[in-house]
C-alpha positions in Angstrom: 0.0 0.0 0.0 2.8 2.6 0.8 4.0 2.3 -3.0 0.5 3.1 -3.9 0.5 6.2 -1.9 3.7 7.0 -3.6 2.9 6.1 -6.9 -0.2 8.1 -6.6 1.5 11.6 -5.0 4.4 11.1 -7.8 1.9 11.1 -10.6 0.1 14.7 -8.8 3.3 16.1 -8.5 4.5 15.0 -11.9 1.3 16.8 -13.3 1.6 19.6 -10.9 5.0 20.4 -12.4 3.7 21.1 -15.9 0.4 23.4 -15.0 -1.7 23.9 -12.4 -4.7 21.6 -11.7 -7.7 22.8 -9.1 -8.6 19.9 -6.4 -11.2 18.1 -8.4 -9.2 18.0 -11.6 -6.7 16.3 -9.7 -9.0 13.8 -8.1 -10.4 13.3 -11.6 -7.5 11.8 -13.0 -6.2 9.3 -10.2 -9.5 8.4 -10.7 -9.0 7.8 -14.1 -6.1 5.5 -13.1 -8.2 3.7 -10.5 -6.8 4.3 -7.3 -8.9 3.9 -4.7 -11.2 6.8 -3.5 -9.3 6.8 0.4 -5.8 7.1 -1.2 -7.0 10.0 -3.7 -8.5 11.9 -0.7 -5.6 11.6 1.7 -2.8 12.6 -1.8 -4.6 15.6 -2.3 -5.1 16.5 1.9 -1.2 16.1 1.8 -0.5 18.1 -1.7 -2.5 21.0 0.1 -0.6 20.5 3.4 1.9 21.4 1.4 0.6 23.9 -0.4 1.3 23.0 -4.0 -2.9 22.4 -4.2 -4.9 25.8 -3.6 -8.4 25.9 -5.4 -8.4 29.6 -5.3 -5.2 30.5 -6.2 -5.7 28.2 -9.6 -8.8 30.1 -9.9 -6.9 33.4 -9.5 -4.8 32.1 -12.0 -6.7 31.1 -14.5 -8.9 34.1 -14.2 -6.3 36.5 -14.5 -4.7 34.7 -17.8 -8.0 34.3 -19.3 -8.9 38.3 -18.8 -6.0 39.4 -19.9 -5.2 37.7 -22.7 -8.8 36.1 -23.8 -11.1 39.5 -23.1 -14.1 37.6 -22.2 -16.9 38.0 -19.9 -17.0 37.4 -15.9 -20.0 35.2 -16.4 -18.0 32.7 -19.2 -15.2 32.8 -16.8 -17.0 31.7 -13.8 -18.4 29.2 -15.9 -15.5 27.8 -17.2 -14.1 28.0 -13.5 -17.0 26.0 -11.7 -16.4 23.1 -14.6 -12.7 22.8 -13.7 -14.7 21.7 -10.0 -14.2 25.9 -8.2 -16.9 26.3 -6.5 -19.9 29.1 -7.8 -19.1 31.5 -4.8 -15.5 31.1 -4.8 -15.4 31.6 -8.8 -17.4 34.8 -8.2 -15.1 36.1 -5.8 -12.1 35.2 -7.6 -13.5 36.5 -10.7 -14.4 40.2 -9.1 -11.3 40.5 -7.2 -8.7 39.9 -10.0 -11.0 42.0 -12.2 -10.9 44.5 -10.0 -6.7 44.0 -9.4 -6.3 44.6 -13.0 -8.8 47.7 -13.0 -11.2 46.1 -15.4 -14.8 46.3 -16.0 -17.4 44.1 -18.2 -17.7 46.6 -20.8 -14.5 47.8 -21.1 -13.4 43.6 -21.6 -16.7 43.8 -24.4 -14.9 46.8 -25.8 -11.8 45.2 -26.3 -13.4 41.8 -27.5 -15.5 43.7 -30.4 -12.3 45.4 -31.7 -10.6 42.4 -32.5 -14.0 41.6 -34.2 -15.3 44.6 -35.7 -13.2 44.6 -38.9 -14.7 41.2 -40.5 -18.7 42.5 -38.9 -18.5 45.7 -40.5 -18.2 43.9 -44.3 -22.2 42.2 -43.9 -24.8 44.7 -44.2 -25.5 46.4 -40.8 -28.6 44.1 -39.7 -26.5 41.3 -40.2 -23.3 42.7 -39.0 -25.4 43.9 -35.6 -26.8 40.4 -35.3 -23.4 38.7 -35.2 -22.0 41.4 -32.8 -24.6 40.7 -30.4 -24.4 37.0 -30.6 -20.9 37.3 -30.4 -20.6 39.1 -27.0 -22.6 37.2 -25.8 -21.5 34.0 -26.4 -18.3 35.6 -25.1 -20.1 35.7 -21.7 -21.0 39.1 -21.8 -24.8 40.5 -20.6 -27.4 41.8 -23.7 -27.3 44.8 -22.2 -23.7 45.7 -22.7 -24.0 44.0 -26.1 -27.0 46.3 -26.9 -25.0 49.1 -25.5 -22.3 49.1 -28.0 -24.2 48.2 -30.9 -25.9 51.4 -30.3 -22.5 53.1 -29.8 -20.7 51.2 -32.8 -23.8 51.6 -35.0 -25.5 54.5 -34.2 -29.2 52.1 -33.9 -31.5 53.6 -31.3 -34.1 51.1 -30.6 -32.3 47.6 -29.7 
């Protein structure tokens, strides 16, 4: 059993060494390799004793990579945080604090996503071009409102 337990921690730390995991991705993928559920539970309680496994820290990670080099929206991130196993209230609070650590808001990250888009919208016809805007901020995970917001500003439409 002990060359389980180390067989089990070498593989987390092996994986740990090439990107960060959160807590259930981790426990995922011993799964994956069967080990049994008590050995999985006691690797990770001794990877976060020693601190190489901190759900919120990943998630501060991730959340600050993804907004500053992906623009997208807080809700997509919290999304894509609570399937990599962060918790909905932690991924909020992660999400809002690093957001506000790097001085950004939702529609200045919708801002910056429709510029890198704008060029290619702006050759349909301007129904068609406002249609693909809005369905484009939002899949980004940003609110209709914001997306109405700066079709009206891009656009010049009044009644969205």
């Amino acid at each position: 059993m002990e060359n389980l337990n180390k067989k089990a921690l070498n593989y987390c730390l092996y994986l740990l060494s090439r990107q960060s995991y959160s807590r259930k991705q981790l426990r995922d993928k011993l799964a994956l390799k069967k080990y049994p559920a008590g050995l999985i539970s006691e690797t990770l309680d001794k990877l976060g004793q020693w601190h190489y496994l901190d759900d919120e820290a990943f998630a501060a990670a991730f959340a600050g990579q993804r907004l500053r080099f992906k623009p997208r929206g807080q809700r997509l991130i919290e999304q894509e945080l609570r399937l990599k196993g962060i918790g909905h209230e932690l991924a909020r609070q992660v999400t809002t604090g690093v957001m506000a650590k790097l001085g950004l808001d939702e529609e200045a990250l919708a801002r910056a996503a429709l510029e890198k888009k704008l060029r290619t919208y702006r050759k349909d016809s301007t129904e068609k071009s406002m249609a693909k805007t809005k369905n484009y901020l939002v899949r980004q995970g940003f609110s209709y409102e914001i997306a109405n917001k700066l079709i009206r500003e891009y656009w010049g439409q009044k009644d969205l």
